[in-house]
Every structure is written in structure tokens, then in C-alpha cells.
C-alpha positions in Angstrom: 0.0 0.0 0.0 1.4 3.4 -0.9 2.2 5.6 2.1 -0.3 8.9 1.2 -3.0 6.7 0.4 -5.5 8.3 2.9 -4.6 11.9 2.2 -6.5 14.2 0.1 -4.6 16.7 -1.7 -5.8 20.0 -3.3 -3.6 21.4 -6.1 -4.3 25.1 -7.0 -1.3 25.7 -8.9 0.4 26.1 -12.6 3.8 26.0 -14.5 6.0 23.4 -13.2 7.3 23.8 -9.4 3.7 23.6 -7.9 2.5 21.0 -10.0 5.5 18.9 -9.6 4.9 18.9 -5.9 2.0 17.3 -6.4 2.3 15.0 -8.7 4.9 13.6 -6.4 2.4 13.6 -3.5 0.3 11.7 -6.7 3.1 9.0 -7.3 3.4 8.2 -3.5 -0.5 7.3 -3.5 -2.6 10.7 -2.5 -5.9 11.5 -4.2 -4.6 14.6 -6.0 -7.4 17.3 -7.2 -6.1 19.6 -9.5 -8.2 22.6 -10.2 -8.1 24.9 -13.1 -9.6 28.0 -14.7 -12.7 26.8 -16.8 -11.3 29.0 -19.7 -7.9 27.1 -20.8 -6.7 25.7 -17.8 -3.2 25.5 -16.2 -1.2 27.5 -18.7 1.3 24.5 -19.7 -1.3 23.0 -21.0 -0.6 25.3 -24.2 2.9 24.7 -23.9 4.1 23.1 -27.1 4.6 21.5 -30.0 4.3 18.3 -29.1 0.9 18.2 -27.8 -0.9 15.3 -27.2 -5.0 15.1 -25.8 -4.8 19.0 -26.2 -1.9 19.3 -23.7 2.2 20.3 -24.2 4.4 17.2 -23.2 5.5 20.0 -20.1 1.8 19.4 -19.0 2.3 15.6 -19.0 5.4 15.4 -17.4 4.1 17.2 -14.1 0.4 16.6 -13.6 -0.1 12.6 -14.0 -2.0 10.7 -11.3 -4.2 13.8 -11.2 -8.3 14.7 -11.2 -8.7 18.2 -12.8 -11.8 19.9 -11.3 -12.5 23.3 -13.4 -13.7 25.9 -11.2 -14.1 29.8 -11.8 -12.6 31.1 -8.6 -13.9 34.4 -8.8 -17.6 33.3 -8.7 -18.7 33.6 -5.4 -20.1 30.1 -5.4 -17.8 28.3 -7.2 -15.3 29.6 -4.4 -17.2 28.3 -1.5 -17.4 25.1 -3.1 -13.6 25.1 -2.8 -13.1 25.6 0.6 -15.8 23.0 1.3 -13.8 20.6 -0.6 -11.0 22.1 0.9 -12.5 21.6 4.6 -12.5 17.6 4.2 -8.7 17.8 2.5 -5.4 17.3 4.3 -2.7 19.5 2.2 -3.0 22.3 -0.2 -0.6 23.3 -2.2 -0.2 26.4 -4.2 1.6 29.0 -6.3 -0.1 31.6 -7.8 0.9 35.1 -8.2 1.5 36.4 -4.7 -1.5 38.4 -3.3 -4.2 35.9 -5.4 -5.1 33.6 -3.1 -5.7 36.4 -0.5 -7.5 38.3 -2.5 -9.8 35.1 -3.0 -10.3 34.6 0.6 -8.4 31.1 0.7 -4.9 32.6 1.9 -3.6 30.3 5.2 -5.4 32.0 8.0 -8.5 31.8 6.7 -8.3 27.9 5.6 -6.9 26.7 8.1 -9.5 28.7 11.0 -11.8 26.2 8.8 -9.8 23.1 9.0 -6.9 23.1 11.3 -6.0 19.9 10.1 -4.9 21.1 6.4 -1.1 21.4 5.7 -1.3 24.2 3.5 1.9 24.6 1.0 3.0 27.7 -0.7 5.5 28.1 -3.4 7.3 31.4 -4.1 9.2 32.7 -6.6 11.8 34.8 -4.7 10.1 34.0 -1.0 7.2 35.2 1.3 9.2 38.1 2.8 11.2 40.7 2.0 11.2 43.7 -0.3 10.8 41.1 -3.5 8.7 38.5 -1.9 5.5 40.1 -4.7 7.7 40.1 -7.4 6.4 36.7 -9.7 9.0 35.2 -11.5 9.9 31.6 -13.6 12.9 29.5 -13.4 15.4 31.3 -15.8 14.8 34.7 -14.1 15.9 33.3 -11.1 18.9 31.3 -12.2 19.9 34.6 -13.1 19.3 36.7 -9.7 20.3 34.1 -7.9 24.1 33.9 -9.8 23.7 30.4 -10.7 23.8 31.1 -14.5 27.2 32.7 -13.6 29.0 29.6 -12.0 27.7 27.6 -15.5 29.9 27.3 -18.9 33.2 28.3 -20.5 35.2 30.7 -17.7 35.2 34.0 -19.8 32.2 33.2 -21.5 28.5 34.6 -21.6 26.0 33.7 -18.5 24.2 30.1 -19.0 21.2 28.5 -18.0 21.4 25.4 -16.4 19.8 23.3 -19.2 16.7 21.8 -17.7 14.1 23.6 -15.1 16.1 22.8 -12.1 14.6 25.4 -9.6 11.0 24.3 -10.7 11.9 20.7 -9.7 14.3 21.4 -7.0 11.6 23.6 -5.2 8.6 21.4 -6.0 11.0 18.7 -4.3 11.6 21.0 -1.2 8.0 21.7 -1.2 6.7 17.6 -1.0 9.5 16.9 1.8 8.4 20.0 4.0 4.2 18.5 3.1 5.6 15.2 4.2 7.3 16.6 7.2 4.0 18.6 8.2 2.0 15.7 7.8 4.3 13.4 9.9 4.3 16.3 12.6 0.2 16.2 12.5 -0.1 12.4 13.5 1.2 13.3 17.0 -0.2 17.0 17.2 -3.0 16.2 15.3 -3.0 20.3 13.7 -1.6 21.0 10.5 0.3 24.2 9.6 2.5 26.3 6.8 4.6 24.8 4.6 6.7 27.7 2.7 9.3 27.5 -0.2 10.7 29.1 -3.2 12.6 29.2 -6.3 15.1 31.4 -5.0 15.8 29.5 -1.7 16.3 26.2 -3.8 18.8 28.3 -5.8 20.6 29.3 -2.7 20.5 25.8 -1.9 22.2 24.7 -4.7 25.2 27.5 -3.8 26.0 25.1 -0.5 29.4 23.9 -1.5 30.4 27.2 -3.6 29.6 29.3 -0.7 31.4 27.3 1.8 34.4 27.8 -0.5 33.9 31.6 -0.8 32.9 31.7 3.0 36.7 30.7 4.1 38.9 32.0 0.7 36.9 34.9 0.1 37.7 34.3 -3.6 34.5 34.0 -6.3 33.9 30.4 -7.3 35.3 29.8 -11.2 33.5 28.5 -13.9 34.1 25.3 -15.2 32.0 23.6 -18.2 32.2 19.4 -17.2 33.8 19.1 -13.9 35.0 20.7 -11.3 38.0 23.8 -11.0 39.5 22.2 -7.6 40.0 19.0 -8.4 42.4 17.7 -11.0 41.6 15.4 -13.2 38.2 15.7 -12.4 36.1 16.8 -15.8 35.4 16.5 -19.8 38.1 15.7 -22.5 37.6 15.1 -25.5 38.4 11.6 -27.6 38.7 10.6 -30.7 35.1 10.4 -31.3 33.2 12.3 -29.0 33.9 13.9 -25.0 34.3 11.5 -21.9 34.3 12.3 -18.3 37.1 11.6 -16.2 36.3 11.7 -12.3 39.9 10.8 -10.6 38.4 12.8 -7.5 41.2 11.4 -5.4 44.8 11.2 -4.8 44.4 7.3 -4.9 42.4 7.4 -8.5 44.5 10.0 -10.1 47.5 7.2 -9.7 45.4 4.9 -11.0 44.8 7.1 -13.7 48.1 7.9 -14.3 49.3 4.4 -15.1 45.8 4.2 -17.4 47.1 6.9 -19.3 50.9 5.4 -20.0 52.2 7.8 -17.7 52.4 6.1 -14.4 55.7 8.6 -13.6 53.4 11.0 -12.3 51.9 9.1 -9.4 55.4 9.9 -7.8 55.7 13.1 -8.8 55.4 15.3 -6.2 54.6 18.1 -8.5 51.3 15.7 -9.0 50.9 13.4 -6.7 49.0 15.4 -4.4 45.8 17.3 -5.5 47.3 20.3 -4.2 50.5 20.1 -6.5 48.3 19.2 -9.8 45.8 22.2 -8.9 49.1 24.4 -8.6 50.5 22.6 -12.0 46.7 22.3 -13.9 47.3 23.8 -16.9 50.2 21.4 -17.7 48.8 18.2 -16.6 45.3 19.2 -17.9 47.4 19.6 -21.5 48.8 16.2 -21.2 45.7 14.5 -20.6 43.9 16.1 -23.4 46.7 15.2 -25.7 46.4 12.0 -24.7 42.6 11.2 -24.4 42.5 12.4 -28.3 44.8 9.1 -29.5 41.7 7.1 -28.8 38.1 6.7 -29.1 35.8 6.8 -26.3 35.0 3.0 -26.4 38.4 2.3 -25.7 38.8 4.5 -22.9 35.5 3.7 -21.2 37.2 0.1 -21.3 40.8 1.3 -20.4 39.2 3.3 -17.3 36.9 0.7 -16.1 39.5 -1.8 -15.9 41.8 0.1 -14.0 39.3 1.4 -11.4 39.0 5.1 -12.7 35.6 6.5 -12.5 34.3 7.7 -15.8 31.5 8.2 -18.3 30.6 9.3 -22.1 28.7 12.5 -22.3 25.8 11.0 -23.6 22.7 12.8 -25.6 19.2 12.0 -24.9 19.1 9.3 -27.4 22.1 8.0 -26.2 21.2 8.2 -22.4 17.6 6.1 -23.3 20.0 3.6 -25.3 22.3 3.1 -22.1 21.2 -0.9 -20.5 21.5 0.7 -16.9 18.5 3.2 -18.1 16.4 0.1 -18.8 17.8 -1.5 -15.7 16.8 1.1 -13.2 12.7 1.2 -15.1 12.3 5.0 -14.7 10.1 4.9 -17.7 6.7 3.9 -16.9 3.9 3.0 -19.1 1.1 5.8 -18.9 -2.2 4.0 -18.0 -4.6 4.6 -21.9 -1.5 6.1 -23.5 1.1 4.7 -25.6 3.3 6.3 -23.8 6.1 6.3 -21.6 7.1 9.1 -19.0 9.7 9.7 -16.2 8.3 8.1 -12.7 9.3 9.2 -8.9 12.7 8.3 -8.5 12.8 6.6 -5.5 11.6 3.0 -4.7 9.4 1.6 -1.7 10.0 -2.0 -0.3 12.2 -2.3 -4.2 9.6 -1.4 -6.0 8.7 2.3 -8.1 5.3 3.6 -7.1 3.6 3.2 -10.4 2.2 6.1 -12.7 -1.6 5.4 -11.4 -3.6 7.5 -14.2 -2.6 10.3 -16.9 -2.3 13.8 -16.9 -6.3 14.8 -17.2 -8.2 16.7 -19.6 -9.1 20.2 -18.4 -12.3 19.5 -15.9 -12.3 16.5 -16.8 -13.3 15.0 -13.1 -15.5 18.6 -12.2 -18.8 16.0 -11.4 -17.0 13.2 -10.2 -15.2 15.2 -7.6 -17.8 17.8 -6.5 -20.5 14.9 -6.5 -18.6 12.9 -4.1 
């Protein structure tokens, strides 16, 4: 039996990070009840090409194991309707534009002077104080306040977005552990509370090792495109057919390396034999190994590596990633129940087994009756 089996959960949310919230709550078995504008829905839903049932793929990839319930929250009796659905639910989770919820009488105070049971969730874009916390904002604008975009790429180069919408996730993420945690502290107290979170506190999360660098050197954190700038060998090169990653992330792999490469000299070298010395000597040694890497293809380094014991990996493209044995191995993919169709499920396992995808991603109101019936 899943673990949220028993708990209610009402989604009043759009984009990515709330969604993805609960569609995790979804995965781990709650009765998710996601309700949209009557005129065109969550906006992701128009997100696209590729659409399928009407829907972007963005809209499928957070909202499956989902009711949709289409309600205009700005009637007065459509609105009281929600918070008597709201009354008999456990968690709430939204992210509108700061201010809305308020302004439709269903901010926290007021929900949970009704049912003081609810775990009620809120997702920010920059936080819910301070002199920005009304400012809305998405994912890229963030990675950008938040310097993220500025530790990413080529050193000299121009700002880069972390290629996929890792604030949206990260906080949606933050957002289901903090529901989780709420709802594990109502069992003993038996009152629910405020669950708070935001894009820009998931980016500052992300700064946790950079900043503890720049906390005792005072010195800006470096780009660097594959790897990482402090430990050497520790990043991309590029073979005779395509880039590998090297990860020698100690002294006792980078002798290992060493003798992989032919050039088992520098294990005793103490110009290298101590990540200290090859981090004062990086660009020569980083030369070598690039000169190097390039006499072979990366099928024969992948099996040169291996065998010695040096971690490593090809940079693989999506394709080439859904290709890869271990990707069938691990079953991330999960059939969509009345699709042909295979999406990204919760990656973690219960008891060994992957809580399964329990129902698609649903049509715009497509469960208004079913759910306001019951």
C-alpha cells in the first residue's frame, strides 16, 4: 500500500514547481485534485509543440495521477465550493501570483481557521518576505538573480542557463519533503500548519558547496563547463570520437589514472601526486591528458578506465542516455495507463519497488462531477 493513500490533496497551482509537488504527492498514492480556470486551464497545457490530448508534453510530465476539477474562482459560489472541498482535504498546495489567493479569501489564516487539520503549501518565486517577496517570476529569471547562471559554462564566457528547469523541480521537491514533514508532525499533534518554499531558496540551496568555499577564501567560485576547477583530473576531454568524463576525485584514483594513461611517472611526482601540487601545475597536466585522451576513441577509454578502477563516463545525448542498459535497468520509464506512452516516474523506490504512474495527466475539468458529487 502506498504511504499517502488516505490523504487528500488540493492542487491550485500552474507552470512546473507547484505541480510537480504534487504529482509527487500523486506518485506516493494521495488523491490529487487539481483545479483549473474553466477557460484554458493551467497555462502548460498550451505549452508546445508536441501536444498530445490537447496538452504540451511539459503538461504531461508534471500533472499525472491527477483529477482536474474546473472551477471559476472568482464566482462567489464556485469559491465556496472550494473551501468545502478544501475543509474535508489534508494538504493544499499552491503558487499563484503572490496576493491571489488572499485576494480570493483562501490565503492560510483563513483555511486553516476552517480546517486546522490542512497542511497548507505555498510556493514562491523569490520567498514570502522581504522587499521582492510580490515580485512573480519563472525558473530562468531566477537562475539569473540568484548567480547560478554565472558559475555555469566556459570561464570568460557569456551567462548560462542550467539546461533543464532545475529550480522548478528542486523547489517542487523541497515543497513535498516540507508536506511530508507537516504531515508526519500532524499524527502526533494532530494540527496542520504552513509549509513555505521558493525558487530562490532552492537556488541558494544549490550554492551550499560554492559558498562554503567563498565563505573561508573569500575568492568567487570559477566557472568550469564538465567538472570541477578544484579537483584535478576531475572533468570532460575530448576523444577521438566524442567527450568522456574523467572523475579521478582522489589522490588514490589519479595514480590509478596515471598508469591508465601510460604515464604512471606522475603518481610519484610530487609536483602531482597530491591534489594540491596538480591544482598548482593544472594547466600542464590538464594539457597532457587532453593530448592523450584524443589518440583514442571513447569506447576504448571507457574500457581502459573501467579496468583500472578510474571513475568515468561518455557524455551522452538523450538518445544515447535512453539507449544506455542501466536506463532500462533502473525502469524510470513507466507505461502511462490509456497512452502509448512512456514518462519519467518518482525516483525513489518503496520495499524495491517504483510507485507506479496510477492515471494520466487529465483533460481540463475532466473530473468537475466526479469530484464535486462525491
Amino acid at each position: 500500500m502506498l504511504p499517502l493513500k488516505d490523504v487528500r490533496v488540493i492542487e491550485i497551482a500552474q507552470n512546473l514547481a507547484g505541480p510537480y509537488c504534487a504529482e509527487i504527492l500523486a506518485h506516493l498514492g494521495a488523491d490529487v485534485i487539481k483545479v483549473e480556470r474553466p477557460e484554458g486551464g493551467d497555462d502548460t497545457r498550451g505549452w508546445g509543440p508536441p501536444f498530445l490530448q490537447e496538452a504540451g508534453s511539459s503538461f504531461h510530465a508534471v500533472n499525472l495521477g491527477k483529477r482536474s476539477v474546473a472551477i471559476d474562482l472568482k464566482d462567489a459560489a464556485g469559491a465556496e465550493r472550494l473551501r468545502r472541498l478544501i475543509d474535508e482535504s489534508d494538504v493544499l498546495v499552491q503558487n499563484l501570483r503572490p496576493g491571489s489567493m488572499d485576494a480570493l479569501g483562501l490565503d492560510s489564516a483563513a483555511l486553516l481557521a476552517r480546517n486546522p487539520r490542512l497542511v497548507y503549501c505555498s510556493l514562491w518565486a523569490l520567498g514570502s518576505v522581504g522587499p521582492l517577496k510580490d515580485h512573480p517570476g519563472f525558473d530562468p529569471m531566477v537562475q539569473a538573480f540568484s548567480g547560478l547562471m554565472m558559475i555555469s559554462g566556459e570561464p570568460g564566457g557569456p551567462p548560462v542557463r542550467i539546461g533543464t528547469q532545475l529550480l522548478d523541480h528542486g523547489t517542487g521537491m523541497w515543497a513535498a519533503i516540507g508536506v511530508l514533514a507537516a504531515l508526519l508532525r500532524r499524527a502526533s499533534t494532530g494540527k496542520g500548519g504552513v509549509v513555505d518554499t521558493s525558487l530562490f531558496e532552492t537556488a541558494l540551496g544549490w550554492w551550499t558547496i560554492h559558498y562554503a568555499s567563498y565563505a573561508l577564501s573569500g575568492e568567487v567560485p570559477p566557472r568550469h563547463p564538465t567538472g570541477s576547477p578544484k579537483l584535478i583530473v576531475f572533468q570532460g576531454f575530448q576523444a577521438r570520437n566524442g567527450p568522456i568524463v574523467i572523475a579521478a576525485g582522489n589522490d588514490r584514483l589519479f595514480a590509478k589514472l596515471a598508469i591508465a594513461l601510460g604515464r604512471a611517472d606522475w603518481a610519484g611526482d610530487p609536483r602531482f601526486a597530491k591534489n594540491a601540487g596538480r591544482y598548482e601545475h593544472r594547466e600542464e597536466i590538464l594539457a597532457e591528458v587532453t593530448r592523450i585522451v584524443a589518440t583514442k576513441t571513447k569506447g576504448e577509454w571507457l574500457d581502459i578506465l573501467e579496468a583500472a578502477g578510474v571513475p568515468c563516463a561518455p557524455v551522452n545525448s538523450l538518445p544515447e542516455m535512453l539507449a544506455e542498459p542501466q536506463t532500462e535497468a533502473v525502469a524510470m520509464l513507466q507505461r502511462v495507463p490509456g497512452l502509448d506512452l512512456r514518462l519519467m516516474g518518482l525516483p525513489v523506490k518503496l520495499d524495491g519497488e517504483r510507485p507506479p504512474i496510477s492515471r494520466r495527466s487529465p483533460r481540463l475539468g475532466e473530473h468537475t462531477r466526479e469530484v464535486l458529487d462525491d
